[in-house]
C-alpha positions as CSV (number, residue, x, y, z in Angstrom):
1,X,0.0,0.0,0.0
2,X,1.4,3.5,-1.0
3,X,2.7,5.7,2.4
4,X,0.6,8.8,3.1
5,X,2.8,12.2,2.1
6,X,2.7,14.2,5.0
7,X,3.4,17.8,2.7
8,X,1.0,20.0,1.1
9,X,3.1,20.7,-1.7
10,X,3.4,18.8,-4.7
11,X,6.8,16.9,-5.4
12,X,7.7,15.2,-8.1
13,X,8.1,11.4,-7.4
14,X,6.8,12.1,-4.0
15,X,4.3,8.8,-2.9
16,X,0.5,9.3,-3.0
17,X,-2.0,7.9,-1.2
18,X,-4.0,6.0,-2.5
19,X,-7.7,7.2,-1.6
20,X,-7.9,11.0,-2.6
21,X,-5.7,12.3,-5.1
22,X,-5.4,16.0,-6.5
23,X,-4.5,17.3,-9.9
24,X,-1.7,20.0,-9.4
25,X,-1.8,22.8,-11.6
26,X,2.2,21.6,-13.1
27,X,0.2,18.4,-13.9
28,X,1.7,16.5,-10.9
29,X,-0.2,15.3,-8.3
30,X,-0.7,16.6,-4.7
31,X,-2.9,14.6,-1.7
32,X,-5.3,16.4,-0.2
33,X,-3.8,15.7,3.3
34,X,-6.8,15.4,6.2
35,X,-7.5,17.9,8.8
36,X,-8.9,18.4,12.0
37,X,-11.1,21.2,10.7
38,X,-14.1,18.6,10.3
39,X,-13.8,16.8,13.2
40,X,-17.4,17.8,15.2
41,X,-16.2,19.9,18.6
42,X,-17.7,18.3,21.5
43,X,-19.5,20.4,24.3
44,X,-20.4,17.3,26.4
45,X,-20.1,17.6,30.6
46,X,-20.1,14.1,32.0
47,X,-19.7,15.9,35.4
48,X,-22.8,17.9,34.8
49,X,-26.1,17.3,36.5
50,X,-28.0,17.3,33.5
51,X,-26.1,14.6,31.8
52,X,-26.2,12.0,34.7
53,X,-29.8,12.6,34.6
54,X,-30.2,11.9,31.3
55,X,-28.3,9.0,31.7
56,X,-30.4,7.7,34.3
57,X,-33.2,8.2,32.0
58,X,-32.0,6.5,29.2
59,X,-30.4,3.6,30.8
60,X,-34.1,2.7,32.3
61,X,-35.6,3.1,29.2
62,X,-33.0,1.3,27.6
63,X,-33.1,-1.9,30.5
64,X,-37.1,-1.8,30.2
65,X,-36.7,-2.4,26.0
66,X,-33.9,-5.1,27.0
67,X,-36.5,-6.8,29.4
68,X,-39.2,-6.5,26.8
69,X,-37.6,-8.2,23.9
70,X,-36.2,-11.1,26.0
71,X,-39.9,-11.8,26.7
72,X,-41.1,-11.7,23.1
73,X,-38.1,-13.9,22.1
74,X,-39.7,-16.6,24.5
75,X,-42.1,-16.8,21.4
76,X,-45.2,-19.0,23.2
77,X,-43.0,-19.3,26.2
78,X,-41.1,-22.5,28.2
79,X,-44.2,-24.7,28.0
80,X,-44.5,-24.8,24.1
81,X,-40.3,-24.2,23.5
82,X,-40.0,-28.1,25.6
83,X,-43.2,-29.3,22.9
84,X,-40.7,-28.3,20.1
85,X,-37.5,-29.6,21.5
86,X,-39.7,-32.9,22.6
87,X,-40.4,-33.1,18.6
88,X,-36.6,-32.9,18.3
89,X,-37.1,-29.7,17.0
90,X,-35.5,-26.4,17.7
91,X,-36.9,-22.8,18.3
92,X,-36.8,-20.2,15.4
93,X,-34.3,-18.4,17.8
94,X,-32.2,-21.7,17.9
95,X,-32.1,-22.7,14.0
96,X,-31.1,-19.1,13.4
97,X,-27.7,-19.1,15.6
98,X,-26.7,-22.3,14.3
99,X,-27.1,-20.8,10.7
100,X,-25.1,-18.1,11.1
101,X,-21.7,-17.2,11.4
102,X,-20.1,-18.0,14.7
103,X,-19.2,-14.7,16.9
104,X,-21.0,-12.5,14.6
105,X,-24.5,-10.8,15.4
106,X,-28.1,-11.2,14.0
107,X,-29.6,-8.1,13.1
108,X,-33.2,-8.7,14.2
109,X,-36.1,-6.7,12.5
110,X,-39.9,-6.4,13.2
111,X,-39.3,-7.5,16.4
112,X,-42.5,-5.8,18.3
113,X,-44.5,-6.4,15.3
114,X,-48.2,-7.3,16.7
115,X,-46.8,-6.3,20.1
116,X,-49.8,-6.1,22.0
117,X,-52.5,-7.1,19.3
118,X,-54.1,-10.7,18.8
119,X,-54.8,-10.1,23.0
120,X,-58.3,-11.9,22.6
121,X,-56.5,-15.4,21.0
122,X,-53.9,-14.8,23.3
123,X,-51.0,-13.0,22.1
124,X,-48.9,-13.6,18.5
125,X,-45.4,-12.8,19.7
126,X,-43.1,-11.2,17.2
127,X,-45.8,-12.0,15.1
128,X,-44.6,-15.5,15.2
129,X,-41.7,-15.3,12.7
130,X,-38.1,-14.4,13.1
131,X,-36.8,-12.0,10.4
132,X,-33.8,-10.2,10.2
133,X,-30.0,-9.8,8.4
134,X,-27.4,-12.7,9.7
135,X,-24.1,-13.1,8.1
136,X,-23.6,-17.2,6.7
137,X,-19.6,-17.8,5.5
138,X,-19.4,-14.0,5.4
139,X,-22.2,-13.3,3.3
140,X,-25.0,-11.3,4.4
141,X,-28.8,-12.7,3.9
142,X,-32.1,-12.2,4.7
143,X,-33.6,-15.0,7.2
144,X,-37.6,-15.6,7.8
145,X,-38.0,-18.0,10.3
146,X,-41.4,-19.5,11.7
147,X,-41.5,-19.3,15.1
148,X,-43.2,-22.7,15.7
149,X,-44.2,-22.2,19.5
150,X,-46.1,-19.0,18.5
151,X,-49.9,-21.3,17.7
152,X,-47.6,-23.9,15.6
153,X,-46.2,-21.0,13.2
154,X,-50.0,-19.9,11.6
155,X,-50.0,-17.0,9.9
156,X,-51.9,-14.2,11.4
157,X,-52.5,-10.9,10.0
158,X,-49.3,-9.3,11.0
159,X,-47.1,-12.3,10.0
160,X,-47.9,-11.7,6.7
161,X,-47.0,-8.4,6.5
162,X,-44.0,-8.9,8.3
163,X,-42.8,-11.9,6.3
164,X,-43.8,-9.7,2.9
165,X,-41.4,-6.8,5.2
166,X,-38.5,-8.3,5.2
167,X,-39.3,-9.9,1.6
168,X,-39.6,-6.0,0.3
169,X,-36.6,-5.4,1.7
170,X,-34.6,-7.9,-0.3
171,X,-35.8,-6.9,-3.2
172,X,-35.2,-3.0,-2.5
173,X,-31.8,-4.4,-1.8
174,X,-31.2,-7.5,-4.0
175,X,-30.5,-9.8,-0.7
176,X,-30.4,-13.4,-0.9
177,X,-32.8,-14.9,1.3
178,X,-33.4,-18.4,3.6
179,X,-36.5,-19.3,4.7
180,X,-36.5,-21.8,7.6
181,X,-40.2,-23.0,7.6
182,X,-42.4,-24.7,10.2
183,X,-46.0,-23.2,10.1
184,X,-49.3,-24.5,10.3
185,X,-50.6,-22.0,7.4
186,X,-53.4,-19.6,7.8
187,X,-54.8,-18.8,10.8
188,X,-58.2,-19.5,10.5
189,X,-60.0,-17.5,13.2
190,X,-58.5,-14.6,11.3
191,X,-58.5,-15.8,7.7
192,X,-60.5,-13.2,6.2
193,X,-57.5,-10.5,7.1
194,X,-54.8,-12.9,5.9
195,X,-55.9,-14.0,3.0
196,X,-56.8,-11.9,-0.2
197,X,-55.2,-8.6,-0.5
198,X,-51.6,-6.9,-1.6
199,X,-50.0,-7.0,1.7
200,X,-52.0,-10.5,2.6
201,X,-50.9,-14.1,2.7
202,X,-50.8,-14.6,-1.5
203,X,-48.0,-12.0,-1.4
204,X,-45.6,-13.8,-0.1
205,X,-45.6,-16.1,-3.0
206,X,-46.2,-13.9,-5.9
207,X,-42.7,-12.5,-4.1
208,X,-40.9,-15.1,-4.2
209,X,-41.4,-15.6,-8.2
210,X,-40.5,-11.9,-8.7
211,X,-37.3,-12.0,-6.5
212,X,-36.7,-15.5,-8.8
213,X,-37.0,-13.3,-11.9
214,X,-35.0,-10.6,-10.1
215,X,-31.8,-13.0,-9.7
216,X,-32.3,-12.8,-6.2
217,X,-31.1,-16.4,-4.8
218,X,-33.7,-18.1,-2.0
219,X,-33.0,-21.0,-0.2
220,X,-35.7,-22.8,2.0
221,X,-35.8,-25.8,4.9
222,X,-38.8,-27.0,5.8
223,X,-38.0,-27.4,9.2
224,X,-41.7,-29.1,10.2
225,X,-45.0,-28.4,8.8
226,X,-46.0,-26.6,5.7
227,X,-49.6,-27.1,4.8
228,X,-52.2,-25.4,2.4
229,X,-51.1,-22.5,0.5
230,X,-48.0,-22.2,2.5
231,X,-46.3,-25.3,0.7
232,X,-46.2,-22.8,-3.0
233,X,-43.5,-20.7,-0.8
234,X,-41.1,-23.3,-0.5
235,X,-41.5,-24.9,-3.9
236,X,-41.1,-21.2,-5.9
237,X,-37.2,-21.4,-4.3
238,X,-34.1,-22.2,-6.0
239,X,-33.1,-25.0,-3.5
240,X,-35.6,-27.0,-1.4
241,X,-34.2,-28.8,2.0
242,X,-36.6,-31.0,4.2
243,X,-35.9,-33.0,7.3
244,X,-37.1,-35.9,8.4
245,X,-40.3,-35.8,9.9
246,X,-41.9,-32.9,8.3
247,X,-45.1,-32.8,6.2
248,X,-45.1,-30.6,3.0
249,X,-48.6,-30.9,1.2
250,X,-51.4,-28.6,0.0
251,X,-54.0,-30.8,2.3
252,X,-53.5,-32.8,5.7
253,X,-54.8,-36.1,6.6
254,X,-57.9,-34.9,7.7
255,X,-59.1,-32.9,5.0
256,X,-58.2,-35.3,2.3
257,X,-60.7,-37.6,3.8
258,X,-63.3,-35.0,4.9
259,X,-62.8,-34.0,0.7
260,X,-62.0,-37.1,-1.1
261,X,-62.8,-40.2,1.3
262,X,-59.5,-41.5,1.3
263,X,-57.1,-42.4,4.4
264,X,-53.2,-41.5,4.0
265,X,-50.9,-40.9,6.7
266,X,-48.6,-38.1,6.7
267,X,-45.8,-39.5,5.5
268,X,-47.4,-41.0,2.2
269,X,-49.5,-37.5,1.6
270,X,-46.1,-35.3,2.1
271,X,-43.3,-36.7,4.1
272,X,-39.5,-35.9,3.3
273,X,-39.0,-39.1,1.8
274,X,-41.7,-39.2,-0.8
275,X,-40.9,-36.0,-2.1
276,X,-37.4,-36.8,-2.1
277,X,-37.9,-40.1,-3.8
278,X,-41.6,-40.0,-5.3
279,X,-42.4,-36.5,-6.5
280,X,-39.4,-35.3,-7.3
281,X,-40.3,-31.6,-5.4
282,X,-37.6,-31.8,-2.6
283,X,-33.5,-31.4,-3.6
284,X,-32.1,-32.8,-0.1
285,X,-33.6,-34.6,2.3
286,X,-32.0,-34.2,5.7
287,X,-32.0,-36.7,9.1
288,X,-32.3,-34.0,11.1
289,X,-32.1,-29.6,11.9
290,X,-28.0,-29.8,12.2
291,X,-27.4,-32.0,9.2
292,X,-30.2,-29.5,7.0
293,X,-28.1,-26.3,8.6
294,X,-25.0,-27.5,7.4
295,X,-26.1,-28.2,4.1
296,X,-27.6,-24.8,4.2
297,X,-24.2,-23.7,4.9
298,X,-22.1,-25.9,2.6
299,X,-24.3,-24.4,-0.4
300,X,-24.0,-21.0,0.3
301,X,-20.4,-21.2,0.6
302,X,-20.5,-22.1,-2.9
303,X,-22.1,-19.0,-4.6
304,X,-20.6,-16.8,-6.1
305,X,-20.4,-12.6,-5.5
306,X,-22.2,-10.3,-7.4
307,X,-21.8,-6.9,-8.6
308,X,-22.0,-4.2,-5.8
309,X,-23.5,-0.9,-5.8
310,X,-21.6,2.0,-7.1
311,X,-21.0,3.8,-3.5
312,X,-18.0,4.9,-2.0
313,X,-16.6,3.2,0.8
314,X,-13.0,3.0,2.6
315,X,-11.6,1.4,5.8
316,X,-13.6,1.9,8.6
317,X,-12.5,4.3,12.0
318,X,-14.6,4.3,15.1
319,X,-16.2,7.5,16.3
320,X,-13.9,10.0,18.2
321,X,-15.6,10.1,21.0
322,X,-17.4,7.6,23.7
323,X,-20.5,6.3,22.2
324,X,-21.3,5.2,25.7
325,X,-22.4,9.5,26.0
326,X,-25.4,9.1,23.5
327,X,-27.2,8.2,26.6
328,X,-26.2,11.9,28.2
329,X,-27.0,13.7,25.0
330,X,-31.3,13.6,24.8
331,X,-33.1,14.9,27.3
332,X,-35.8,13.0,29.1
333,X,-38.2,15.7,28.8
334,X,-38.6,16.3,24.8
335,X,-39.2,19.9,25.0
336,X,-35.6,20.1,26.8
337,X,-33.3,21.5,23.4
338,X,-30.2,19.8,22.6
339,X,-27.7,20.1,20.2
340,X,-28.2,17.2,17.3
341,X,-24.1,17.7,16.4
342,X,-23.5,15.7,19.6
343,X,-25.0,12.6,18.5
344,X,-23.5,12.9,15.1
345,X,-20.1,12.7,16.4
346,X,-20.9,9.7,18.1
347,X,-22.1,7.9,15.1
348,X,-19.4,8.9,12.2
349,X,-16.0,7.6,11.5
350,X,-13.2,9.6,13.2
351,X,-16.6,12.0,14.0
352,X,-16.0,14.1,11.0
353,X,-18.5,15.5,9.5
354,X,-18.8,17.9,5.9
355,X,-21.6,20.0,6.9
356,X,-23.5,21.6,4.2
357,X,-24.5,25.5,4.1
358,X,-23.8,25.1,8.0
359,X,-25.0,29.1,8.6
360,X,-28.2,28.6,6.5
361,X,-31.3,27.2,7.4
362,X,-29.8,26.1,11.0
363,X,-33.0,23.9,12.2
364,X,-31.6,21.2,10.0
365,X,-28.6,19.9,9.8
366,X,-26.9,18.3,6.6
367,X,-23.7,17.0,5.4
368,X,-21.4,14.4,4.8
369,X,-19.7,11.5,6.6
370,X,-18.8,8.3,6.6
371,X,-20.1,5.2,9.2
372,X,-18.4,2.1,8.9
373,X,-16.4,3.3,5.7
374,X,-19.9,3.9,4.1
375,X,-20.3,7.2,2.6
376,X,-23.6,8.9,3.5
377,X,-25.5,12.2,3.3
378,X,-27.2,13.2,6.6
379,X,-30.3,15.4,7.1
380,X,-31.1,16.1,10.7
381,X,-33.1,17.8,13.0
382,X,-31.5,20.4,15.4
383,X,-33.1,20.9,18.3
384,X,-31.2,23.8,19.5
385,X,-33.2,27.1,19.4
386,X,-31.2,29.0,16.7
387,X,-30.5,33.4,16.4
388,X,-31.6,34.1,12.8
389,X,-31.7,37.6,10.5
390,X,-34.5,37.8,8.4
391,X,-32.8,38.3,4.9
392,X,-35.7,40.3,3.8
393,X,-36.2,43.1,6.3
394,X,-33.0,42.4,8.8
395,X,-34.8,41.8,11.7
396,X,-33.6,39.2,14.4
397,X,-35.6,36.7,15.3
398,X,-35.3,33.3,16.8
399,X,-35.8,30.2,15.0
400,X,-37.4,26.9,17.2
401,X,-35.3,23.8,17.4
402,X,-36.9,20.7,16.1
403,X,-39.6,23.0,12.9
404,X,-38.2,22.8,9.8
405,X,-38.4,26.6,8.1
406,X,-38.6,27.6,5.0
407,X,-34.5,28.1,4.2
408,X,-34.2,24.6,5.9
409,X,-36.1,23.0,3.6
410,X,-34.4,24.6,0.5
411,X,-31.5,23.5,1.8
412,X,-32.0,20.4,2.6
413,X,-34.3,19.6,-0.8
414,X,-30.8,20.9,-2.9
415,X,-28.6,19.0,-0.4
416,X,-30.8,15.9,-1.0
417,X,-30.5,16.1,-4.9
418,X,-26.7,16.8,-4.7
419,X,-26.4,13.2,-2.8
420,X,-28.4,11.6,-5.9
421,X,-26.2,13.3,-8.3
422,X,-23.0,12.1,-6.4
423,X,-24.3,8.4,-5.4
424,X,-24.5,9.3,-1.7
425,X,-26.7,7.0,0.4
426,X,-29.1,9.4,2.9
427,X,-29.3,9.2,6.3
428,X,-32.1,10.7,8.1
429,X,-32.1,11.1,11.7
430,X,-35.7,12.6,13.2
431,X,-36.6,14.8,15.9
432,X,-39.2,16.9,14.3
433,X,-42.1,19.0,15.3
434,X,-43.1,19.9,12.3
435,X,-43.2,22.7,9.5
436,X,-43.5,26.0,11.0
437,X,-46.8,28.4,10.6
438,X,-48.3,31.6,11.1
439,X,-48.5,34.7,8.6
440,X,-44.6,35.5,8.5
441,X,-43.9,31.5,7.4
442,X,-46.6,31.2,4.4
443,X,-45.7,35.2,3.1
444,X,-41.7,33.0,3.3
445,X,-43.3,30.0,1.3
446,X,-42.8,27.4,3.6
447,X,-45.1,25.5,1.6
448,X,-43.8,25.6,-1.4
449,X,-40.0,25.2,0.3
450,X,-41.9,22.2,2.1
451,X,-43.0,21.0,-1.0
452,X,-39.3,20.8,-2.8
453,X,-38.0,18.5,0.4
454,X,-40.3,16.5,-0.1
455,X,-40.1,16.1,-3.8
456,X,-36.2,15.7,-3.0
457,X,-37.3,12.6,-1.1
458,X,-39.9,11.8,-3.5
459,X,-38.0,11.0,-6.2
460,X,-34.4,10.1,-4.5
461,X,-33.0,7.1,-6.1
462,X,-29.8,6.4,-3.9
463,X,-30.4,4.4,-0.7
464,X,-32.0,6.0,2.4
465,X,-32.8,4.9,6.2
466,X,-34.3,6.9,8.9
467,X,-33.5,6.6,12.1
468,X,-36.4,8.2,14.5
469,X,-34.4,9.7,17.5
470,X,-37.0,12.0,18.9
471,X,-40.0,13.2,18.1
472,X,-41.7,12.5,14.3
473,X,-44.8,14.5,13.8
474,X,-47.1,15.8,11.1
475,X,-45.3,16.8,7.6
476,X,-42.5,17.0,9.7
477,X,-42.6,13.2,9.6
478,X,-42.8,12.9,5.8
479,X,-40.3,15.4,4.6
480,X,-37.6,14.0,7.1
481,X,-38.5,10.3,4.8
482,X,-41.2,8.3,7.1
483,X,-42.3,5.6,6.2
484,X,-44.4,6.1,3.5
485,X,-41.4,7.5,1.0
486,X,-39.4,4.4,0.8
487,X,-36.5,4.4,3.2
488,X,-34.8,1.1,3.0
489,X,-34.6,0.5,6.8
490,X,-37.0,2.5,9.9
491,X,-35.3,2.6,13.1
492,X,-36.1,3.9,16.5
493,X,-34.8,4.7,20.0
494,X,-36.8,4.4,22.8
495,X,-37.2,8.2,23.3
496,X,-38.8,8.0,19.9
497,X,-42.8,9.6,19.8
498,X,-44.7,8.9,16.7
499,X,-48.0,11.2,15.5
500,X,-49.5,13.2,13.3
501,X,-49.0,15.8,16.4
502,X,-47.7,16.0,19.7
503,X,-49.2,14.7,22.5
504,X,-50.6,17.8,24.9
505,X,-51.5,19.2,21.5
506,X,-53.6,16.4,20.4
507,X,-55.1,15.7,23.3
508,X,-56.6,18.9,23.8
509,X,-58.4,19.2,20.6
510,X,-59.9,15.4,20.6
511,X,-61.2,16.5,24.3
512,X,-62.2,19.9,23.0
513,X,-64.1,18.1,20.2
514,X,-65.6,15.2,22.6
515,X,-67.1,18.0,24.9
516,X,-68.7,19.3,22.1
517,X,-70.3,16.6,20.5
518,X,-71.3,15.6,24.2
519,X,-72.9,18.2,24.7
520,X,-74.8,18.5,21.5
521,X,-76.5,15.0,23.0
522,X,-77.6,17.3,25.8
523,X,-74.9,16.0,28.7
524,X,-73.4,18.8,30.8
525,X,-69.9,17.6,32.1
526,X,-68.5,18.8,35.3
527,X,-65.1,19.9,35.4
528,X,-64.0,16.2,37.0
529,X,-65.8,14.7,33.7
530,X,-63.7,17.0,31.7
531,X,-60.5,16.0,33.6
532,X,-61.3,12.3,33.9
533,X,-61.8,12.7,29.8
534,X,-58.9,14.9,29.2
535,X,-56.3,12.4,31.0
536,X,-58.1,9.3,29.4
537,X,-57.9,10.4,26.0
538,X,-54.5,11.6,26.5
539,X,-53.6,7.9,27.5
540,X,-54.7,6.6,24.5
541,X,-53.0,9.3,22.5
542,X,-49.8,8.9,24.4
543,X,-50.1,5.1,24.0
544,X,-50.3,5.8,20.4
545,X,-47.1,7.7,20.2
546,X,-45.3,5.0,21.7
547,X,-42.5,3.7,19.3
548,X,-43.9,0.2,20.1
549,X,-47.3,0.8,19.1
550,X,-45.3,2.0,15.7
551,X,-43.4,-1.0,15.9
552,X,-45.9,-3.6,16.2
553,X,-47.5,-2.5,13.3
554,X,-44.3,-2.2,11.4
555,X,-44.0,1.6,10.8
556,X,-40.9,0.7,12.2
557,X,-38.1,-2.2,11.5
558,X,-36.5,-2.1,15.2
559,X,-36.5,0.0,18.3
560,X,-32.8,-0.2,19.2
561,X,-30.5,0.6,22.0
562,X,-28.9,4.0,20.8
563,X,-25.1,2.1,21.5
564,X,-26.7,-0.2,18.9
565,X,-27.3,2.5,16.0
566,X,-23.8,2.6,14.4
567,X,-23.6,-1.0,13.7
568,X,-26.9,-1.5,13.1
569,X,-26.5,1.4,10.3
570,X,-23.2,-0.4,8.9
571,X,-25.2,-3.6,8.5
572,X,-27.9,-1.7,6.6
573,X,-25.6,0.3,4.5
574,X,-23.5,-2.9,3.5
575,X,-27.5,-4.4,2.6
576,X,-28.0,-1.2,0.7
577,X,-24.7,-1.9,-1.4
578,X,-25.7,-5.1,-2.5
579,X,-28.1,-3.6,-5.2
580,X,-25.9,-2.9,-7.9
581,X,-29.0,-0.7,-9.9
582,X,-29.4,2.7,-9.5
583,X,-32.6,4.5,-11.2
584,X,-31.9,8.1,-13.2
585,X,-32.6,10.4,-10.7
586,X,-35.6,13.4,-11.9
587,X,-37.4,15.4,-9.3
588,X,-40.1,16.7,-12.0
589,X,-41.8,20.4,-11.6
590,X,-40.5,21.6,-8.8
591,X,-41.4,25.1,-7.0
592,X,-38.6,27.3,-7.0
């Protein structure tokens, strides 16, 4: 590898390094030798009173989330886990850390999804299924896994929709994908919101054809049941792995004599070694889960790689500072300001950070970086109250942390189409209120700024993830790319408040309008009514705002332990780069 020059000046036969190179203007070459000068300046006090409470804060937060998902990972809990292990079967949880590689880290998402729901038939943790990135001889796939001790696997609602999730997500990102399968199909109770529509059950399938077509490989085990519509999923794969035991077939036992009149067992209707031997349908049938894992295994380590995408990425450097001080940074009380630059620097390489039009628009933040060698374009919130000179009559005035205003937006919409034009993946990071309003914001065309950002978002081509620190409310929400404009990955701390407003806000006008309407029927309310309505309804609404009510129905991928962020962003960046395709980028008629 070439020595970095330490100079400025360009020398003839001097040695170049080998990532950034200059064209002198004698036609030699100079490097363009890094500086301090973007490193982000830290302001942190870990002595300070504020920080240790904030710290306290999080860490709770933080152990209640930890508590939380070691419950839903029990799936249907000890009882039903020592039903599957007495079938000499293992747990989703089980079959994925034998598939992947040893000492490496399974990046779980949908996690909460039906967190809470399904109360009436007794709970669907996780939704039943396992889904998530894992890493098998070094190469990085998409894994749906049944969890079997969740009502034997069936398919409620929410599975579906998490199963076609994590499917979408491949295909946004080209990422091969294993299915590990033991599910009792549909279930029935619920059938008429699994079955028939876009995001239903009959998506999954139509999926896995299109990710066929796409050159997207799929491997699946069938790990223990899969009955009814369920068996196409398998069958639509490129290789099919069964183990002894299991049943693959369109109808059980039972139904085949409640439709035909005949009597099979299991075995002869779908065991492993019929289709293995009799129909053909199976390509290796397994004794058991370890010997299926490791054929999993030996087969992947035979494919081949595939073009990447065309972004830039160099050796990775760890943050500059502690990341362990994230947990100081946000306040517990969200109206508390804090400066958005601190948790930048903890997320970066070498916490540098190319900040874009840094004394314009100052209520958000963009720029460039790097995490994990990844290049990426950020677009934050800043939730410091900022000093601003109105450029049209020169007055000062004083510009609210967390509202995105007018020059914020045009900055951030040009910023957003310089990171298409220059292949730059985006990284959002949300703690909005909001656009701002009143007479001095529309005569300063906040809607049409508003408008352009999101556009920008619109129609970017190159990667993007969100990551929902704080608050996400209103337009706010969409402009800073929710859910609904395509970001590749959603994640979320546990400070993280979801809404189409905030909470006190809210609150007060659905009580406002309840009084009303109740008093339209003719019912005076006493002051305690009012009360006893206001802090109900701003239960519900708080509720609501919850990240795990976002969560559970998958607004969100994960809810994360901020220490987590910067490798769960690496993983999704390196997922990103696996789709060599980039679309022309257009924004269309914009409003200038």
């Amino acid at each position: 590898m070439p020595q970095v020059h330490s100079t400025n000046r360009c020398e003839p036969g001097a040695p170049v390094p080998y990532f950034v190179i200059l064209e002198c203007s004698n036609n030699q070459t100079m490097t363009d030798t890094a500086t301090s000068s973007n490193v982000i300046p830290t302001k942190i006090d870990a002595t300070s009173p504020r920080y240790e409470k904030n710290m306290r804060a999080m860490a709770e937060m933080v152990t209640e989330l930890r508590n939380q998902r070691n419950i839903i990972r029990m799936g249907g809990g000890e009882k039903a886990i020592d039903a599957q292990h007495a079938k000499k079967r293992l747990t989703a949880g089980e079959r994925i850390l034998k598939l992947i590689d040893p000492k490496t880290e399974f990046t779980e998402l949908g996690l909460f999804a039906a967190y809470k729901m399904y109360e009436e038939w007794g709970g669907a943790p996780s939704a039943g299924v396992s889904t998530g990135l894992g890493r098998v001889h070094g190469k990085l796939f998409m894994i749906i896994a049944n969890d079997a001790t969740v009502k034997a696997g069936a398919f409620f609602p929410m599975t579906a929709k998490k199963v076609i999730r994590a499917q979408n997500i491949a295909i946004e990102n080209k990422i091969p994908t294993i299915y590990l399968v033991d599910s009792a199909g549909v279930f029935l109770p619920l059938q008429e919101d699994v079955f028939p529509d876009t995001d239903d059950f009959g998506r999954v399938f139509r999926n896995n054809a299109v990710m066929s077509a796409m050159g997207i490989p799929q491997i699946t085990a069938i790990m223990g049941m899969c009955v009814a519509g369920g068996a196409y999923l398998p069958v639509m794969c490129d290789h099919i792995l069964m183990t002894e035991g299991s049943g693959l077939f369109l109808a059980g036992p039972a139904l085949v004599q409640a439709a035909i009149g005949q009597k099979y067992t299991s075995e002869e209707l779908g065991g492993a070694q019929m289709h293995a031997q009799i129909s053909g349908t199976v390509d290796f049938r397994e004794p058991d889960e370890d010997s299926c894992i490791q054929r999993i295994r030996s087969l992947v380590e035979k494919m081949g790689d595939r073009p990447r995408a065309p972004f830039s990425r160099t050796k990775p450097h760890p943050p500059k500072y502690a990341m362990e001080e994230l947990y100081g940074v946000l306040d517990a009380d969200p109206a508390k300001p804090y400066d958005m630059h601190e948790i930048i620097a903890r997320l970066v390489d070498n916490s540098k950070f190319d900040e874009y039009k840094a004394e314009f628009g100052k209520t958000l933040i963009c720029g460039y970086a790097r995490i994990g060698g990844h290049a990426v374009g950020i677009v934050a919130n800043q939730k410091i109250n900022m000093p601003m000179t109105d450029p049209h009559t020169g007055e000062k005035r004083i510009e609210f942390g967390g509202v995105i205003y007018a020059e914020s937006a045009d900055k951030a919409a040009r910023f957003i189409m310089d990171c298409n034009q220059n292949l730059v993946p985006l990284l959002f990071l949300h703690d909005v209120n909001g656009f701002m309003v009143g007479r001095d914001a529309e005569w300063n065309g906040i809607i049409r700024a508003g408008a352009k950002m999101v556009n920008a978002v619109s129609n970017s081509v190159v990667p993007k993830i969100s990551v929902i620190v704080g608050g996400t409310f209103g337009a706010g929400h969409y402009a800073m790319c929710g859910k609904a404009y395509d970001p590749r990955f959603v994640f979320a701390w546990p400070t993280a408040r979801y809404a189409v407003m905030g909470g006190a806000a809210a609150a007060g006008t659905l009580v406002e309008i309840k009084i009303k309407q109740l008093e339209r029927g003719g019912k005076k309310l006493t002051d305690e009514d009012k009360k006893e309505l206001s802090d109900s309804v701003k239960a519900t609404y708080d509720e609501q705002m919850d990240p795990r009510y976002g969560a559970a129905r998958l607004w969100i991928d994960n809810i994360i332990d901020p220490l987590e962020t910067r490798e769960t962003l690496i993983t999704a960046l390196e997922a990103c780069s696996l789709n060599p395709d980039v679309a022309k980028f257009s924004v269309g008629i914009l409003q200038t």
